[in-house]
C-alpha positions as CSV (number, residue, x, y, z in Angstrom):
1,X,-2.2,1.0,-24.2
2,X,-0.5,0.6,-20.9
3,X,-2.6,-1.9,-18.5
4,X,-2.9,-2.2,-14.9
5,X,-4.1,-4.8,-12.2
6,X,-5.7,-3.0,-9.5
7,X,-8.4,-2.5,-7.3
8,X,-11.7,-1.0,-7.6
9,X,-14.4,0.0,-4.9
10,X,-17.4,-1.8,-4.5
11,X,-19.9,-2.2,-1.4
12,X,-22.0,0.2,0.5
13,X,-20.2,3.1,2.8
14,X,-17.8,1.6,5.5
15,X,-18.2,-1.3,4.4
16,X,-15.8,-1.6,1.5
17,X,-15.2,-4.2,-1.1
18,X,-12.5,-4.8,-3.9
19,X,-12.4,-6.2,-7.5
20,X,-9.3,-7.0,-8.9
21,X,-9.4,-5.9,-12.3
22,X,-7.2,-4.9,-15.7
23,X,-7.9,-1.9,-16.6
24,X,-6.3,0.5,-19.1
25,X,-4.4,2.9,-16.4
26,X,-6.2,5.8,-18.2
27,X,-9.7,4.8,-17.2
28,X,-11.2,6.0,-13.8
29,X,-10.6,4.0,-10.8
30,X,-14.2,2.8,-10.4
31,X,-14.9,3.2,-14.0
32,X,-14.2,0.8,-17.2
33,X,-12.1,-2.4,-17.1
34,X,-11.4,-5.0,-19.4
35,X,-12.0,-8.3,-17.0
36,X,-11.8,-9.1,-13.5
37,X,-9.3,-11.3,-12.0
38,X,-10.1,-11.3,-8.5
39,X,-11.8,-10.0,-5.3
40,X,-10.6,-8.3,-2.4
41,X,-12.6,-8.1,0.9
42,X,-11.0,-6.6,3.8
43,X,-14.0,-6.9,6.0
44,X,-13.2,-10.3,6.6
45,X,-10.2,-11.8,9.2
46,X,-6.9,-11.8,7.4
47,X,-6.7,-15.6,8.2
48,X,-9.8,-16.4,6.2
49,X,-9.2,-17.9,2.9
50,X,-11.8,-15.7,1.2
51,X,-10.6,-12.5,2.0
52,X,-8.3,-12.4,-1.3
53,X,-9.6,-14.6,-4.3
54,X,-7.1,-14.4,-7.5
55,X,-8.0,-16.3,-10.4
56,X,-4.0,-16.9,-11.0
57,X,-4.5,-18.2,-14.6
58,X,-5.9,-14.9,-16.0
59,X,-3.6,-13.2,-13.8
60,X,-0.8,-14.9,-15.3
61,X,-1.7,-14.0,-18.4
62,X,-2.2,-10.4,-18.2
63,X,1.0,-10.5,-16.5
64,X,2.5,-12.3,-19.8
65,X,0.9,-9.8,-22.0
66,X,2.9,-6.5,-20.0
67,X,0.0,-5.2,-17.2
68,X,1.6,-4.1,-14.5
69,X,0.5,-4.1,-11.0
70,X,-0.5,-1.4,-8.4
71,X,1.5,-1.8,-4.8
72,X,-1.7,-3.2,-3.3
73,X,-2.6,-6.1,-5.9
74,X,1.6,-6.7,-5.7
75,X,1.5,-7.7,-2.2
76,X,-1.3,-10.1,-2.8
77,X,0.2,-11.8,-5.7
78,X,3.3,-11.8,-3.6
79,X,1.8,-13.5,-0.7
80,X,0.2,-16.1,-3.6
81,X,3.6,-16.4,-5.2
82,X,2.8,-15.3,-8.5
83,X,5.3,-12.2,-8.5
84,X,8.2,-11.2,-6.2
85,X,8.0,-7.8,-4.0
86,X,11.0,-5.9,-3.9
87,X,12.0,-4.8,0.1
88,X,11.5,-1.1,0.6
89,X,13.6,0.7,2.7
90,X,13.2,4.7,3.7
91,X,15.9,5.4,6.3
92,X,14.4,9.0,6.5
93,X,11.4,7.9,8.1
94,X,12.4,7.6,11.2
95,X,14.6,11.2,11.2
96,X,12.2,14.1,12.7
97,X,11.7,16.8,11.0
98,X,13.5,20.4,11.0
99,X,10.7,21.8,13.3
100,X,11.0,19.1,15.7
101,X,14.6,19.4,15.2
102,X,15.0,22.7,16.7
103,X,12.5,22.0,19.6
104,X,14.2,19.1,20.6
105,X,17.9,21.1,20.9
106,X,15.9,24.1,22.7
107,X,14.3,21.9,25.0
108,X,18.1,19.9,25.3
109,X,19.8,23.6,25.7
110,X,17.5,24.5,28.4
111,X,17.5,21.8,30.4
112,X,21.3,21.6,30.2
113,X,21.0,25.6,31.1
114,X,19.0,24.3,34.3
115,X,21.3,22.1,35.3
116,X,24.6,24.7,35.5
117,X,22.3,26.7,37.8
118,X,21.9,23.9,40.4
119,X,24.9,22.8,40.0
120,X,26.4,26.3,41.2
């Protein structure tokens, strides 16, 4: 049974809340877990102590017994300590795409086209 710690949706619409939870990674997102570990409300500031709540005991634990978390719950247990956050690095995010590509060199071909006529 492979086990996750993740989030699932609570609260009324647009007004979201989180449970952190191990689940089996099978089960629906919303749907059957085997114990909470935590809450999650992003309503509230991000200074505000109560805006994450880990029980890092239980956490630890699952952790011990192989559950492995999502990218979400990995930044909070990062930012409590519990687990380290590898750096992520996509240097092909900032490249634009083929379409924008070609506009840019037409756009670059004509204005270097524009200047040769005043220049003349």
């Amino acid at each position: 049974m492979s086990l996750k710690i993740r989030l699932t949706r609570g609260g009324a619409k647009k007004r979201p809340y989180y449970r952190i939870v191990v689940a089996d990674s099978r089960s629906p997102r919303d749907g059957r877990f085997i114990e909470k570990v935590g809450t999650y409300d992003p309503m509230k500031p991000k200074d505000d102590a109560g805006r994450v709540v880990l029980e890092v005991e239980k956490i630890q634990a699952w952790l011990a017994k192989g559950a492995q978390p999502t990218d979400r719950v990995l930044r909070f247990l990062d930012n409590a300590g519990l687990m380290k956050r590898p750096a992520r690095s996509n240097p092909q995010k900032a490249v634009p795409g083929k379409k924008s590509q070609e506009r840019a060199d037409a756009r670059a071909a004509a204005a270097a086209a524009g200047s040769e006529g005043e220049a003349a």
